[in-house]
Every structure is written in structure tokens, then in C-alpha cells.
Chimera marker file (.cmm) of the C-alpha trace (Angstrom):
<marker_set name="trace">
<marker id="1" x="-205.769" y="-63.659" z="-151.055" r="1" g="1" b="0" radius="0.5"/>
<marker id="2" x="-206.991" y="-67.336" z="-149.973" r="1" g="1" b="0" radius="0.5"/>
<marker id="3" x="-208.320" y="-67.574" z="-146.607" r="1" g="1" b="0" radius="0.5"/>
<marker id="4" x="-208.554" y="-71.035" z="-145.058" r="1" g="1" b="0" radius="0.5"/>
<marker id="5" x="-211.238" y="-72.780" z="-143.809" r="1" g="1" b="0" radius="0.5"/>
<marker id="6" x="-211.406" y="-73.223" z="-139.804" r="1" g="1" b="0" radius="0.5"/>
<marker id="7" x="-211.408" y="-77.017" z="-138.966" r="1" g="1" b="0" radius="0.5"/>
<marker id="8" x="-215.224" y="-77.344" z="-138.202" r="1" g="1" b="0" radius="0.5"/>
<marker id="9" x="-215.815" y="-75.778" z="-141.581" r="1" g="1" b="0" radius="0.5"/>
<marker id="10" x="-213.205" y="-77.628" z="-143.513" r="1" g="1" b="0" radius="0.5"/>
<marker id="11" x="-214.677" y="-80.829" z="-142.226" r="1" g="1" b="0" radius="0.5"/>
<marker id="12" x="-217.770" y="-80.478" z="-142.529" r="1" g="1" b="0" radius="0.5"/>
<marker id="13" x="-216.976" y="-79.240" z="-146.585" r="1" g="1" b="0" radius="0.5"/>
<marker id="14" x="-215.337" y="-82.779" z="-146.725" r="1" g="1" b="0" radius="0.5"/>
<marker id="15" x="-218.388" y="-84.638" z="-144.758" r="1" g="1" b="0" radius="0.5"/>
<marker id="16" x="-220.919" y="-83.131" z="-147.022" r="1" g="1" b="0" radius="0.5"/>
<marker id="17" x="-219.248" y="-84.343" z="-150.202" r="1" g="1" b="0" radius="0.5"/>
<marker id="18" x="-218.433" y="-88.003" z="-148.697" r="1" g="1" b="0" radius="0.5"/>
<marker id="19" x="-222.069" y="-88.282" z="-147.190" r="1" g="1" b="0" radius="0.5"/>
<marker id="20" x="-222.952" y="-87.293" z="-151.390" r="1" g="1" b="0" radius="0.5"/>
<marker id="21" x="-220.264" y="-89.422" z="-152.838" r="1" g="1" b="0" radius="0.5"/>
<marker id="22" x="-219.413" y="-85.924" z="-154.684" r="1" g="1" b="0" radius="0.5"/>
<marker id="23" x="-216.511" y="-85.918" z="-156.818" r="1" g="1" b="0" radius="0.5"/>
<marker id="24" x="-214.717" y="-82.543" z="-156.160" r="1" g="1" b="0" radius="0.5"/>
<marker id="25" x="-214.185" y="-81.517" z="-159.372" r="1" g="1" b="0" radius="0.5"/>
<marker id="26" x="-217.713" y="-82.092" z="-160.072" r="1" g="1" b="0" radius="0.5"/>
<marker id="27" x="-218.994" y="-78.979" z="-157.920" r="1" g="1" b="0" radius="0.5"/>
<marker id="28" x="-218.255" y="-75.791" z="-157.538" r="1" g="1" b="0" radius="0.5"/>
<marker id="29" x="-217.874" y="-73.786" z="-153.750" r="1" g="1" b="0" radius="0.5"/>
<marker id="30" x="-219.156" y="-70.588" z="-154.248" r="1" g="1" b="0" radius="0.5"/>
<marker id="31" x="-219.221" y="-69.380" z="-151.345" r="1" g="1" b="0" radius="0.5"/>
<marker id="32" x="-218.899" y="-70.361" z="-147.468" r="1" g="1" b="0" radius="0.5"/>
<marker id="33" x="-219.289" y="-68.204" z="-144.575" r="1" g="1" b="0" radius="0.5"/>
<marker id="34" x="-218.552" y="-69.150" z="-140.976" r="1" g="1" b="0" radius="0.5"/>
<marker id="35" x="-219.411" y="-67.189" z="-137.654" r="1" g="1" b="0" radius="0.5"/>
<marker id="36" x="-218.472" y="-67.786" z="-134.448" r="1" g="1" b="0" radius="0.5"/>
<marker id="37" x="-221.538" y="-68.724" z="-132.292" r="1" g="1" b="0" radius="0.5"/>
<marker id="38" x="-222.125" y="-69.372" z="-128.479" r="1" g="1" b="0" radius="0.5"/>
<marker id="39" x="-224.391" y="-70.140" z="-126.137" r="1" g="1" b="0" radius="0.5"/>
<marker id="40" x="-223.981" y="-70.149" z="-122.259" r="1" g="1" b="0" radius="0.5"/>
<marker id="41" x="-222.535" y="-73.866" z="-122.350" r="1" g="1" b="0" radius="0.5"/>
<marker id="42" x="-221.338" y="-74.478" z="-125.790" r="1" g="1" b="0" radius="0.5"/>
<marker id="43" x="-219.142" y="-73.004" z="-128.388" r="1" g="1" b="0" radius="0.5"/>
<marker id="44" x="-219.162" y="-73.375" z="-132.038" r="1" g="1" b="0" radius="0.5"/>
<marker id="45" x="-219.982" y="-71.960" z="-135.785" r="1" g="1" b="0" radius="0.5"/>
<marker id="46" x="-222.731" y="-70.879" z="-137.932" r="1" g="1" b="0" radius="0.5"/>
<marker id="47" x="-222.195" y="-71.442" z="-141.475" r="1" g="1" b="0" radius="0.5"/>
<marker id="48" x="-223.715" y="-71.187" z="-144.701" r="1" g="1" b="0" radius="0.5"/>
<marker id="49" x="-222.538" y="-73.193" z="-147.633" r="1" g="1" b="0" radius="0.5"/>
<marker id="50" x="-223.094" y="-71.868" z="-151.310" r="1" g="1" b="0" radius="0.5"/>
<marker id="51" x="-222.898" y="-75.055" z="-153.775" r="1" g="1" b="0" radius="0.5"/>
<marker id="52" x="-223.198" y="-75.484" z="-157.525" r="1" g="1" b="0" radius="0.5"/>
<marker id="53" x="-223.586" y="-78.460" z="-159.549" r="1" g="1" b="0" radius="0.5"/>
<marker id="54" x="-222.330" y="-77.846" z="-163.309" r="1" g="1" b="0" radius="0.5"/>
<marker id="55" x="-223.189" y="-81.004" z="-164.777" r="1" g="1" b="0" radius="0.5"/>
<marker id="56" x="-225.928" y="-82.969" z="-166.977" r="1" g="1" b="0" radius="0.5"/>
<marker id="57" x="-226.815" y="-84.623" z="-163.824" r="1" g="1" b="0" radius="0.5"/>
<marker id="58" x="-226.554" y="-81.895" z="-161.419" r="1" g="1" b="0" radius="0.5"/>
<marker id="59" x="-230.242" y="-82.380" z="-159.807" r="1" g="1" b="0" radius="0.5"/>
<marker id="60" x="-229.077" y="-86.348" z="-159.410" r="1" g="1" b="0" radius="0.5"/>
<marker id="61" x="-226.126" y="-84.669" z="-157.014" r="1" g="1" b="0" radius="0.5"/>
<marker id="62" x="-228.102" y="-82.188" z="-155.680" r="1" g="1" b="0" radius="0.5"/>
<marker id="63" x="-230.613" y="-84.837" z="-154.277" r="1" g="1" b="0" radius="0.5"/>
<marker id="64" x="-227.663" y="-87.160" z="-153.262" r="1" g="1" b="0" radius="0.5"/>
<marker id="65" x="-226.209" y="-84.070" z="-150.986" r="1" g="1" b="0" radius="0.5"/>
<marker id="66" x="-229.394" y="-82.839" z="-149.350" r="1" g="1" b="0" radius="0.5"/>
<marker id="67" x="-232.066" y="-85.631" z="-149.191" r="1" g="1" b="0" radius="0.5"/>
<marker id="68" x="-232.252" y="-86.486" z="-145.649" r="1" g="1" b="0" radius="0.5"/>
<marker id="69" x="-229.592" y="-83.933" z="-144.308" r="1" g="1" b="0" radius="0.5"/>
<marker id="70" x="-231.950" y="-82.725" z="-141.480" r="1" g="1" b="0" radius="0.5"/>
<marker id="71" x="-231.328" y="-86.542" z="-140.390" r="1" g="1" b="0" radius="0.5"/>
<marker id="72" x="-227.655" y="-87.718" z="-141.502" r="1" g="1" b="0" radius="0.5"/>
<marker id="73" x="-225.042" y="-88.101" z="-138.809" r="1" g="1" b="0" radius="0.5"/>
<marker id="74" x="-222.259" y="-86.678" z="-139.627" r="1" g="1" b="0" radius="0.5"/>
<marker id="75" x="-218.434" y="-87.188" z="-138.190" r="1" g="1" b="0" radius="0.5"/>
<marker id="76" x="-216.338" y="-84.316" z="-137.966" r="1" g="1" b="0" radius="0.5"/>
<marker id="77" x="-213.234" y="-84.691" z="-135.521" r="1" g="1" b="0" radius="0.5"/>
<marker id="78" x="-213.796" y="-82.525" z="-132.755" r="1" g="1" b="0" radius="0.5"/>
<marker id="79" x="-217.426" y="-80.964" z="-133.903" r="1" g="1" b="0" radius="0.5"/>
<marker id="80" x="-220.921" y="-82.305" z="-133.860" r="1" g="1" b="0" radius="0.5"/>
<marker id="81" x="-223.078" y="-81.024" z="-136.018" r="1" g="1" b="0" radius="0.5"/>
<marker id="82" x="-226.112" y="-79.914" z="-134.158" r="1" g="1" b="0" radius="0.5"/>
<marker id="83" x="-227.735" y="-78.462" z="-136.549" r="1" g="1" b="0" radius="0.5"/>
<marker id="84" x="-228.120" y="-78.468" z="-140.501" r="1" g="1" b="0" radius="0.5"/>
<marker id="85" x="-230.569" y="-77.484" z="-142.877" r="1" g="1" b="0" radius="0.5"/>
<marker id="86" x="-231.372" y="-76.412" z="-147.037" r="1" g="1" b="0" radius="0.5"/>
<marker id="87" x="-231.942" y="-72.803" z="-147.381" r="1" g="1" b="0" radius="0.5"/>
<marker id="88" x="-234.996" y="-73.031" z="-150.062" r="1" g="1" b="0" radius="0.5"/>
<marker id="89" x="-235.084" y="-75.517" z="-152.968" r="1" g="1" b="0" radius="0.5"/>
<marker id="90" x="-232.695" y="-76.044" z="-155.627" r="1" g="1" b="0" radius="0.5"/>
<marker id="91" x="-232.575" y="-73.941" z="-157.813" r="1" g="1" b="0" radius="0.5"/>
<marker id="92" x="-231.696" y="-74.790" z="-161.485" r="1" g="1" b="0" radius="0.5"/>
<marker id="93" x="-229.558" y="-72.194" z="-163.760" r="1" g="1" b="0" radius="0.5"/>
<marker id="94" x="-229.381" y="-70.911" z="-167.174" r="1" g="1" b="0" radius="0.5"/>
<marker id="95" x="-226.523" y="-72.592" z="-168.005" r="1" g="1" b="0" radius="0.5"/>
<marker id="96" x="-228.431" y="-76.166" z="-166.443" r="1" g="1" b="0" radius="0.5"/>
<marker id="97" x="-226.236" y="-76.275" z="-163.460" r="1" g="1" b="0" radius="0.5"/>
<marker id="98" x="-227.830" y="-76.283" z="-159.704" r="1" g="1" b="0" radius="0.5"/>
<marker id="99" x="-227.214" y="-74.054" z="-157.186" r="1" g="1" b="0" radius="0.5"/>
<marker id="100" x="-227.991" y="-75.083" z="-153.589" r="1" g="1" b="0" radius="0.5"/>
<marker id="101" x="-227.612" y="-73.183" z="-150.013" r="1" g="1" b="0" radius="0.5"/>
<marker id="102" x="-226.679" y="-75.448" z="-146.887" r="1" g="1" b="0" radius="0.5"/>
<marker id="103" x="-226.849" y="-73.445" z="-143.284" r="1" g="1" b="0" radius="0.5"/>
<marker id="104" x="-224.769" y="-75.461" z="-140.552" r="1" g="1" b="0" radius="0.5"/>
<marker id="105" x="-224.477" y="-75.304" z="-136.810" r="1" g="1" b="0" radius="0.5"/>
<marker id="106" x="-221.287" y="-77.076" z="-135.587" r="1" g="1" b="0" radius="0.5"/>
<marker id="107" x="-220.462" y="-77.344" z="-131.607" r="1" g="1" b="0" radius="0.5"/>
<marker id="108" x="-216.820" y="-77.960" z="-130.308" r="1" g="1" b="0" radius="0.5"/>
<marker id="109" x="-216.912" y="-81.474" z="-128.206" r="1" g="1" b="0" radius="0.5"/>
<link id1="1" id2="2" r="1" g="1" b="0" radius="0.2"/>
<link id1="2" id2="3" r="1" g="1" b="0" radius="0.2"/>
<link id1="3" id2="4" r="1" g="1" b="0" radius="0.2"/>
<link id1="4" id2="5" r="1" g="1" b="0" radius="0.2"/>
<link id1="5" id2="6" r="1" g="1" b="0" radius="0.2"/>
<link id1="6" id2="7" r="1" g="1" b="0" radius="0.2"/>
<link id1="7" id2="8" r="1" g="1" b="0" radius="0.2"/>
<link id1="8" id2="9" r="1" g="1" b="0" radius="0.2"/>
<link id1="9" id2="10" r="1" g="1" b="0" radius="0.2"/>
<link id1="10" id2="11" r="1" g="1" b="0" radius="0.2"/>
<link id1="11" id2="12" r="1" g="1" b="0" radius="0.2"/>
<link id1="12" id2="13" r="1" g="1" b="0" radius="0.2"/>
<link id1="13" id2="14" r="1" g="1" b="0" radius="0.2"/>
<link id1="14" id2="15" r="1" g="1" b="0" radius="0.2"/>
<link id1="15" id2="16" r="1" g="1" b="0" radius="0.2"/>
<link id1="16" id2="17" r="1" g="1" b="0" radius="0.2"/>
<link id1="17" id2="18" r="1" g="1" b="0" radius="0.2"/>
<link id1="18" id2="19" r="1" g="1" b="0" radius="0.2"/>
<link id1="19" id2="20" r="1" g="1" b="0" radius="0.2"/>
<link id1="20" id2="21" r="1" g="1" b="0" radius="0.2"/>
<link id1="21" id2="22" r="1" g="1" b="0" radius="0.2"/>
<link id1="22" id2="23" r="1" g="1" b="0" radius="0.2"/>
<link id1="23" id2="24" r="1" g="1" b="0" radius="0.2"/>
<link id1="24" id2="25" r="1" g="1" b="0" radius="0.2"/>
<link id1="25" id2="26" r="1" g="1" b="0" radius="0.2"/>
<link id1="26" id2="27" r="1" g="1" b="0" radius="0.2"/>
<link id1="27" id2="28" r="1" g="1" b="0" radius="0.2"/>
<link id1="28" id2="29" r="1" g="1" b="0" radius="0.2"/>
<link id1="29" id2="30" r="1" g="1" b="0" radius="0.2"/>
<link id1="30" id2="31" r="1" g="1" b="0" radius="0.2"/>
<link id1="31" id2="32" r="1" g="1" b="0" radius="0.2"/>
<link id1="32" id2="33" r="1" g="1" b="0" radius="0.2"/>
<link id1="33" id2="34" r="1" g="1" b="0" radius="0.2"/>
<link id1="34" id2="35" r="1" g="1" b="0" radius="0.2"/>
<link id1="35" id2="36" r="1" g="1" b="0" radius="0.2"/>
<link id1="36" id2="37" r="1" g="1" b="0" radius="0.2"/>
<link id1="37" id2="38" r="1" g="1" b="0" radius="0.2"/>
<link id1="38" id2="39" r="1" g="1" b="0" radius="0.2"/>
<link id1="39" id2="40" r="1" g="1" b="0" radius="0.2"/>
<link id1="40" id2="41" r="1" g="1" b="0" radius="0.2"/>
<link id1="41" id2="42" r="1" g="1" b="0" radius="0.2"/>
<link id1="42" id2="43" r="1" g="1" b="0" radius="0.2"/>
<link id1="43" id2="44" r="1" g="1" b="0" radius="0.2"/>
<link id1="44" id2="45" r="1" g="1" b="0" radius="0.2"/>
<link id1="45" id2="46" r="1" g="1" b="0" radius="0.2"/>
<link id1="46" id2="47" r="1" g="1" b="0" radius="0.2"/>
<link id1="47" id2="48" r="1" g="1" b="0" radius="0.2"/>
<link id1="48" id2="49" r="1" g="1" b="0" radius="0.2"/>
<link id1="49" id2="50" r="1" g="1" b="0" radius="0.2"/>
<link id1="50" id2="51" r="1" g="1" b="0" radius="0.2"/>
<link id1="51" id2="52" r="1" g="1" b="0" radius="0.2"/>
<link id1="52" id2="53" r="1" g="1" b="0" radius="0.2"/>
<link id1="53" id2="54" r="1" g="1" b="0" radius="0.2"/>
<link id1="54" id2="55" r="1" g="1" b="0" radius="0.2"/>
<link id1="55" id2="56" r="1" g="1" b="0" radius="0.2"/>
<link id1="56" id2="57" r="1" g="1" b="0" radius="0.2"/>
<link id1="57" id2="58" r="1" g="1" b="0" radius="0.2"/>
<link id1="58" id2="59" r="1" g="1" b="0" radius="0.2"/>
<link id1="59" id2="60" r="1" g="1" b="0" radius="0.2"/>
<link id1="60" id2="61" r="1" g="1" b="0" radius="0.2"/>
<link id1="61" id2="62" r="1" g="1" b="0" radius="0.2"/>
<link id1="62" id2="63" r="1" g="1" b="0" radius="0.2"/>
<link id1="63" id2="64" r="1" g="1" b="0" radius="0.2"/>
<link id1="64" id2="65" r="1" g="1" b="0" radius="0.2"/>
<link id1="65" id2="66" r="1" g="1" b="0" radius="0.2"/>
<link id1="66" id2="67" r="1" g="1" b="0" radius="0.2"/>
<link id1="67" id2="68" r="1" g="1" b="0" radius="0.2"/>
<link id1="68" id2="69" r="1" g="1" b="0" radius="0.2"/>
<link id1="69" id2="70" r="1" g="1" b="0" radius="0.2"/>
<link id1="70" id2="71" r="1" g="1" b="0" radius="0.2"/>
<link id1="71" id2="72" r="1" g="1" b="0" radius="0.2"/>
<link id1="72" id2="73" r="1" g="1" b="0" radius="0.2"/>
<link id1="73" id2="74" r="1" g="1" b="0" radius="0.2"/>
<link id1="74" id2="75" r="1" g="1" b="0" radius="0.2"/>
<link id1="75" id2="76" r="1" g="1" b="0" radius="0.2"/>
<link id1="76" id2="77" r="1" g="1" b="0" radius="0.2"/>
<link id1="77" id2="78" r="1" g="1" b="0" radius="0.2"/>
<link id1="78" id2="79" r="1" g="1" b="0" radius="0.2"/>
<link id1="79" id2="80" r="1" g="1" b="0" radius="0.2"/>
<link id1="80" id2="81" r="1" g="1" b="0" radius="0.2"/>
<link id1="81" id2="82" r="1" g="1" b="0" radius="0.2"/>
<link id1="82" id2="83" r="1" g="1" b="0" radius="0.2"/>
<link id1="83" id2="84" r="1" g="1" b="0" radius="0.2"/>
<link id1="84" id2="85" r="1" g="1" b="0" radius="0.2"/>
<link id1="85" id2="86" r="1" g="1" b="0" radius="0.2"/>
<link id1="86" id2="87" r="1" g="1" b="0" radius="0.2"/>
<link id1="87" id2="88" r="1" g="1" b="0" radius="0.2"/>
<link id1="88" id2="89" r="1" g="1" b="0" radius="0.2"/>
<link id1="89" id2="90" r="1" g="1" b="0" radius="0.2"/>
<link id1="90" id2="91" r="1" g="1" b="0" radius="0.2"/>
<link id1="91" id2="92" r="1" g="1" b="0" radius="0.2"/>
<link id1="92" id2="93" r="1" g="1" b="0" radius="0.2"/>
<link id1="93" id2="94" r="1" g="1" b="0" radius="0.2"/>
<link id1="94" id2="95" r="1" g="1" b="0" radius="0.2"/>
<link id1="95" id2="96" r="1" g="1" b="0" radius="0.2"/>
<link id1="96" id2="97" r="1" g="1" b="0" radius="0.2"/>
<link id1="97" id2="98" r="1" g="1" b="0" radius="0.2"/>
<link id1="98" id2="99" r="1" g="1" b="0" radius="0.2"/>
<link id1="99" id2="100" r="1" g="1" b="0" radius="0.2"/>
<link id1="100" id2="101" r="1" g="1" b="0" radius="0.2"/>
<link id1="101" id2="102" r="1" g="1" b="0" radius="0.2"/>
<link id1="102" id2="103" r="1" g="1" b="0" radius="0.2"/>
<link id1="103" id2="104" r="1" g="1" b="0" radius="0.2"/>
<link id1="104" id2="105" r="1" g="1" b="0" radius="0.2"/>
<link id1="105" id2="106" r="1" g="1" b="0" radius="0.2"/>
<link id1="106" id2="107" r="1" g="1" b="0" radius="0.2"/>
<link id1="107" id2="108" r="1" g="1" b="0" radius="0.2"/>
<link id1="108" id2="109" r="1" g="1" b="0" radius="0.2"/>
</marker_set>
């Protein structure tokens, strides 16, 4: 069974990969996990984004996505991300790929 992504999740999937100029068949989703979150004035989503790069130049990718993400801007109809960080460092795999964590806050407009 598929489960979709909710719209603040979806888009910000799509933002991360533009902001990276990711190819999607060059990484791997292996996991995602959104929450509901609230506070007394806003509403939104906690989520934590499980990536891996299988390629020769996965740490190339992996810098492309994260470098400066604390900072980036990103546009997601409807959302704003308020906050976004990477869980740890990089780490690189066996096989040579990279696997990277991403935790998100997104608040409805």
C-alpha cells in the first residue's frame, strides 16, 4: 500500500531537489515521516526526510542539497518553511552511496 504525501511534504520533497538541481532518478527516498504540529497560533508539520545518493558523485549531491539549508528560502504553495536542519553528517555507505537525514518544520500561511 502507497500512502501519499500531504501537500507541505510533497512540496517541500520537490523544493529540496530543485534547490539541489537533483535529478530524481539519481536519489533514492528512503524514508519520510510527517507529524502534525501546533502551536497556540500556527499550524503545520514536522518531518524528517531519509535521502540516499547511489552514485560516483553522491557527496557532490549531497553538498549541493544541504550546504546552506539552515539559510535557503524555500517556496512551497501554501507553507513556509520555518524551520530546517541536517540530522548529523553524511554518512557514506558500503556500497559508496550517501545517506543523509533532513528534519523540516513547515507552517500553513
Amino acid at each position: 500500500m502507497r500512502l501519499a504525501l500531504s501537500p507541505a511534504a510533497s512540496g517541500l520533497l520537490r523544493a529540496l531537489l530543485r534547490r539541489g538541481g537533483v535529478k530524481r532518478d539519481r536519489i533514492l527516498l528512503t524514508e519520510f515521516r510527517s507529524t502534525d504540529w501546533q502551536s497556540l497560533t500556527f499550524v503545520g508539520e514536522q518531518h524528517q526526510i531519509s535521502l540516499r545518493l547511489p552514485s560516483s558523485d553522491a557527496d557532490a549531491l549531497a553538498a549541493l542539497l544541504v550546504d546552506g539549508i539552515e539559510d535557503h528560502e524555500f517556496e512551497i504553495p501554501g507553507h513556509v518553511v520555518a524551520d530546517i536542519v541536517l540530522v548529523g553528517d553524511p554518512q557514506r555507505q558500503a556500497d559508496g552511496s550517501v545517506s543523509l537525514t533532513i528534519e523540516a518544520l513547515t507552517v500553513a500561511e
